[in-house]
DOKEVEX-217451 format. One record per residue (C-alpha): x, y, z. Coordinates in steps of 0.2 Angstrom, whole numbers, plus 5000, padded with zeros to 4 digits. Each point is the difference from the previous one (the first is absolute). Last residue first. Layout:
% residues N
XYZ/...
***
This chain:
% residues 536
506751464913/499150065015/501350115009/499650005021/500650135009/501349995011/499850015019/501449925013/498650025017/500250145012/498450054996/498849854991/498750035009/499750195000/499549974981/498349945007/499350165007/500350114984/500049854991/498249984998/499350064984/501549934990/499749845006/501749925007/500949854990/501349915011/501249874993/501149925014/502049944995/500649865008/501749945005/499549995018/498350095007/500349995017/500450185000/499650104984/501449984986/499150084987/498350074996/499450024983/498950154994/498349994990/499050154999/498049984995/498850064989/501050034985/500749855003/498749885000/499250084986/501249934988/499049884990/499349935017/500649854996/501650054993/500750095014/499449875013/501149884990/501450085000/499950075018/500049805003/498849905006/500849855003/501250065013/502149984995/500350195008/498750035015/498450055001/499050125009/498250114993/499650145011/498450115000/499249874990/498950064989/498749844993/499950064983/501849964997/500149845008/498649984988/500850024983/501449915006/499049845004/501249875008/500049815003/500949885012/501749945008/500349854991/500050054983/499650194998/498449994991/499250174993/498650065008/498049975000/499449865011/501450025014/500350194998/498050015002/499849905016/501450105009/501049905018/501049894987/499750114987/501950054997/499950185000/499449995016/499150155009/500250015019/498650125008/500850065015/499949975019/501149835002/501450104992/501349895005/498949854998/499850054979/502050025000/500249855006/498949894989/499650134985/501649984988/499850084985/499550155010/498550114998/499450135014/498450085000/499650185009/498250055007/500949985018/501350104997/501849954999/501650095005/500249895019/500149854990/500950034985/501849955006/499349835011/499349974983/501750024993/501049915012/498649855000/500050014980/502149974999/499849865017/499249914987/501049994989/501549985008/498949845008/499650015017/500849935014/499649895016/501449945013/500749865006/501850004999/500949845000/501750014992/500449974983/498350054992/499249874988/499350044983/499449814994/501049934987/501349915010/498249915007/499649944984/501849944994/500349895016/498349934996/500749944984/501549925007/499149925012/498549954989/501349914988/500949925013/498849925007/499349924980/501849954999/500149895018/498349944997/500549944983/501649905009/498849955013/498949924987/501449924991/500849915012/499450025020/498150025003/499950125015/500450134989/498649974987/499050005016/500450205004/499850044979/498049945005/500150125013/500950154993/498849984985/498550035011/500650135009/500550114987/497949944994/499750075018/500950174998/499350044983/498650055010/500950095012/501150104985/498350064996/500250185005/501450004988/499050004986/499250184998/501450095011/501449944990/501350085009/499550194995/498650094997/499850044979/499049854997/499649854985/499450064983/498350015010/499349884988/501649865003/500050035019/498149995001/499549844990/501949925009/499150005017/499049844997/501549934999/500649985021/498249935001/500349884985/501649955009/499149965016/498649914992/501449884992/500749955014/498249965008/500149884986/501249905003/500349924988/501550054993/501049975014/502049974997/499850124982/499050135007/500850025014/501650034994/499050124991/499450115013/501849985009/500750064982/498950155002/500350025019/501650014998/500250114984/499250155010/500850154988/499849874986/498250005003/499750185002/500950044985/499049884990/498650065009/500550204995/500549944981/498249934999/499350175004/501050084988/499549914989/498050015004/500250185002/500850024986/498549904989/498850125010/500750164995/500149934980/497949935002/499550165005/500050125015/498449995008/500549785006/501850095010/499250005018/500850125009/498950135004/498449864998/500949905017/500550165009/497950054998/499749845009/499049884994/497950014994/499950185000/498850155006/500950045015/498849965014/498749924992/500849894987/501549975013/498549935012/499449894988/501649944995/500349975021/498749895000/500249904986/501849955004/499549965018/498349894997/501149944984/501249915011/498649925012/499149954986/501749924990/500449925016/498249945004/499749954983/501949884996/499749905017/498549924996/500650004982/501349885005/498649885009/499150004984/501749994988/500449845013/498549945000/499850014981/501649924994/499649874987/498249994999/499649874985/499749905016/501249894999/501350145003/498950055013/500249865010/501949984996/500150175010/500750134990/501850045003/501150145008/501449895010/501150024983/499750185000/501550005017/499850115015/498549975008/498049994997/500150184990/498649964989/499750084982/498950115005/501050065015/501550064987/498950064988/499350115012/501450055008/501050054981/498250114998/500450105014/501750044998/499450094985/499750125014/501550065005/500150124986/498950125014/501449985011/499650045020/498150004995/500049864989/501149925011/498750025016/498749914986/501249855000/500249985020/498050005001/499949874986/501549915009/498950025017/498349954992/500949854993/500549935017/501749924998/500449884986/501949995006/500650064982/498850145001/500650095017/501849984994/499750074985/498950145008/501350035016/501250024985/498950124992/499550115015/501650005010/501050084984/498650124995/500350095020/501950014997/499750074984/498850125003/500850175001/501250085014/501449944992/500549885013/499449834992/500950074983/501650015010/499749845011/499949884982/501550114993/501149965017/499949814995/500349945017/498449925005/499649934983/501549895000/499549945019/498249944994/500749894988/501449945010/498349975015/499249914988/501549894997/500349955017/498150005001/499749854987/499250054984/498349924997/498950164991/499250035016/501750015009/500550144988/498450085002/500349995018/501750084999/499450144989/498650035011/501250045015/501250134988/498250094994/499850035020/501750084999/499450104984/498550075009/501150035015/501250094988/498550114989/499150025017/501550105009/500550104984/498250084998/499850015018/501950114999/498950114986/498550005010/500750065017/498449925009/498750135005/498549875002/499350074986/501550004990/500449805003/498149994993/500550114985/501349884997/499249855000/498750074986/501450034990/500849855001/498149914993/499850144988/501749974990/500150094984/499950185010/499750144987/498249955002/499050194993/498450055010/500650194998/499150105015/501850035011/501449934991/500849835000/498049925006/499649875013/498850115009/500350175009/499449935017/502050015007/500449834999/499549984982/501150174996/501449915010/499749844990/500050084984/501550105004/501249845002/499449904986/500650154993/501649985012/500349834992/500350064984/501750095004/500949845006/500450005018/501849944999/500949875011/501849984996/500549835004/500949945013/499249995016/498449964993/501249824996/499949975020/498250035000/499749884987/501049865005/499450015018/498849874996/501249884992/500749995013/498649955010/499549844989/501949964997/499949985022/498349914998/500749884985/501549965013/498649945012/499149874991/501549954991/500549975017/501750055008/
***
């Protein structure tokens, strides 16, 4: 058999890695993703890319997924099995891109397609591309952007590719100044040592003006193209919503609440990378393996800045509450081609008996051992059963709204910590959220709750919800509402908690009712295990 051909055999099984590992691992919607979720249908229906009816607020972070959704809705496509479809094929491709930034970077394909193949069978990397959020679509984008760069392709297309990242990630553009550098410095191949001045120009008194002229003549059609997009859709949030990111960005940014806030968010936000970086060991030590065997290549290091330009937004956002690293995983297919790169060069270490094959043999069972640990650590199911599922949690606020549903009016409010579900459950109310991801004021005026956003007591108050849902370990907390309303809260509502509803698991709901409307709201918890609730 031919390398040629036993290269094409790895090639195609490496492909069905990913559906194969979809077997076994528990797929969850997360809750967030149905907000995106509701924005599209309300989009889709004429009602404008809005939560609620009238209020121009961007719950939805991601405006580049969302729009892709509410094109699947207008065609009629199931949208939470579309969500789940494009987040895997967008990963897949994100597999393909991988593989050719590897080659770019000067890895052989054997090694390429090891990478490649680790990356496939992580079952965290398919669980956050199958959320129903952006991760999946983020993923393609940035590697095919690494990938895109290091080969010097068109700069209209990488600016064009940079300002669809802004729009999938709004962080994700201080990628955009790490590409400009990057083509302003040259990028004539893989190594700095080939990027020298002419010794014309040297002579000259001009060392390295055509090559800073002829970089710059890729560096302004990347950067134009890239802020044609960026600037474009900031004027058209300013007009439409009145802001300059996402309303979800301000809800959990932690800069409103001091200096103390901020310095644990950046803590705790370096604990999540260190996690992150333990919890994915191979591809760390394959990044620095790298480092060390090819130090000069500079489309290396491009790679690893893009992987780092991240690290601003995990460390001010104290990290994230969603599981499996969601910020940082979805470059796993970046980190893939420096994995790659190491493999390679530790590849001809063995074919160099002695002391270099003795390394090689070390440094190869280093990676194995740690990429045994990665993948142990992933939540895998026995036997295969594909399937989709909701968190507890979640499935708590979809019982309850599914509960309240047929009892509310159409004037009525609902609140619940948790709007996603419960907010496409009852597609025809008002959702408030106490959390200010889909409310302009709790995110510029409430108290900060870490990672999961900010709340104004006083104004949840003035709002009237007819119901108010929680559930025991929430944010906002009875407590809390108690004493930021200085007790009116309570007189004006009636708080009860809920135990053991179906699907709910080992959870217990919170459920305030408006005094003035639980004659026709109380009828919602019948046949339900009431107590009610003691505010200590």
């Amino acid at each position: 058999m031919t390398d040629r051909r036993a290269l094409h055999i790895l090639g195609a099984s490496v492909a069905a890695l990913p559906l194969l590992t979809l077997l076994f691992v528990p797929i969850r919607t997360i809750d967030d993703a149905f907000i995106s979720f509701r924005y599209a249908r309300n989009l889709a229906s004429g009602d404008g890319l809005v939560f609620n009816l009238g209020e121009r607020v961007e719950a939805a972070t991601s405006l580049s997924w969302t729009l892709l959704l509410a094109a699947a809705e207008t065609i009629r496509l199931p949208i939470e099995g579309t969500a789940l479809v494009l987040g895997v094929s967008f990963a897949l491709l994100a597999l393909r891109e991988a593989y050719l930034l590897g080659r770019r970077l000067g890895a052989s394909p054997a090694a390429c397609l090891a990478a490649v193949a680790l990356v496939a069978v992580h079952g965290r990397f398919w669980l956050v591309a199958a959320n129903g959020l952006e991760g999946g679509l983020f993923a393609f984008l940035v590697v095919l952007v690494a990938r895109k760069t290091v080969e010097e392709a068109d700069a209209r297309l990488i600016g064009a590719l940079l300002g669809l990242l802004f729009l999938t990630r709004p962080e994700s553009l201080l990628l955009l100044p790490l590409v400009l550098a990057y083509q302003a410095l040259g990028a004539p191949g893989q190594d700095s040592e080939s990027v020298r001045p002419s010794t014309e120009s040297l002579r000259s008194g001009l060392a390295g003006v055509p090559l800073a002229s002829g970089a710059l003549r890729r560096a302004i059609p990347t950067a134009a193209s890239a802020l044609a997009i960026v600037g474009a859709a900031t004027v058209w949030r300013l007009g439409y919503y009145g802001a300059l990111l996402p309303n979800s960005v301000t809800a959990k940014s932690a800069f409103s609440a001091g200096p103390e806030t901020l310095l644990e968010n950046l803590l705790a936000g370096l604990s999540y990378a260190v996690r992150f970086e333990i919890a994915h060991a191979p591809f760390i030590l394959g990044a620095a393996i790298a480092l060390i065997l090819r130090p000069k290549n500079r489309a290396l290091w491009l790679s690893l800045f893009v992987v780092a330009a991240e690290i601003p937004a995990v460390l001010v956002n104290g990290g994230d509450w969603m599981p499996h690293y969601r910020l940082l995983i979805v470059f796993l297919p970046v980190l893939a081609g420096p994995l790659a790169l190491g493999l390679s060069a530790t590849f001809e270490d063995w074919d160099h008996p002695g002391r270099r094959r003795r390394r090689a043999t070390w440094v190869l069972a280093l990676l194995a051992l740690s990429a045994v640990f990665m993948l142990s650590r992933s939540p895998w199911q026995p036997s295969p059963a594909p399937r989709v599922e909701y968190h507890p949690i979640a499935n708590c606020y979809r019982f309850m709204a599914t509960r309240l549903q047929p009892h509310l009016e159409t004037s009525d409010i609902a609140a619940s910590e948790a709007i996603g579900l419960f907010g496409w459950v009852l597609q025809d109310t008002t959702i408030h959220d106490p959390l200010g991801l889909a409310s302009a004021h709790h995110a510029r005026h409430g108290e900060y709750h870490g990672q999961w956003g900010k709340t104004d007591y006083r104004h949840l108050h003035e709002t009237r919800p007819a119901v108010l849902v929680l559930h025991e370990g929430s944010v906002v907390t009875p407590g809390k509402i108690d004493r930021g309303t200085h007790g009116a809260w309570r007189s004006d509502y009636s708080g009860s908690l809920v135990s053991q509803p179906p699907a709910c698991g080992p959870y217990r709901l919170i459920v305030y009712l408006d005094n003035r409307r639980a004659v026709h709201l109380r009828p919602a918890l019948d046949g339900l295990d009431v107590e009610p609730l003691v505010v200590e």
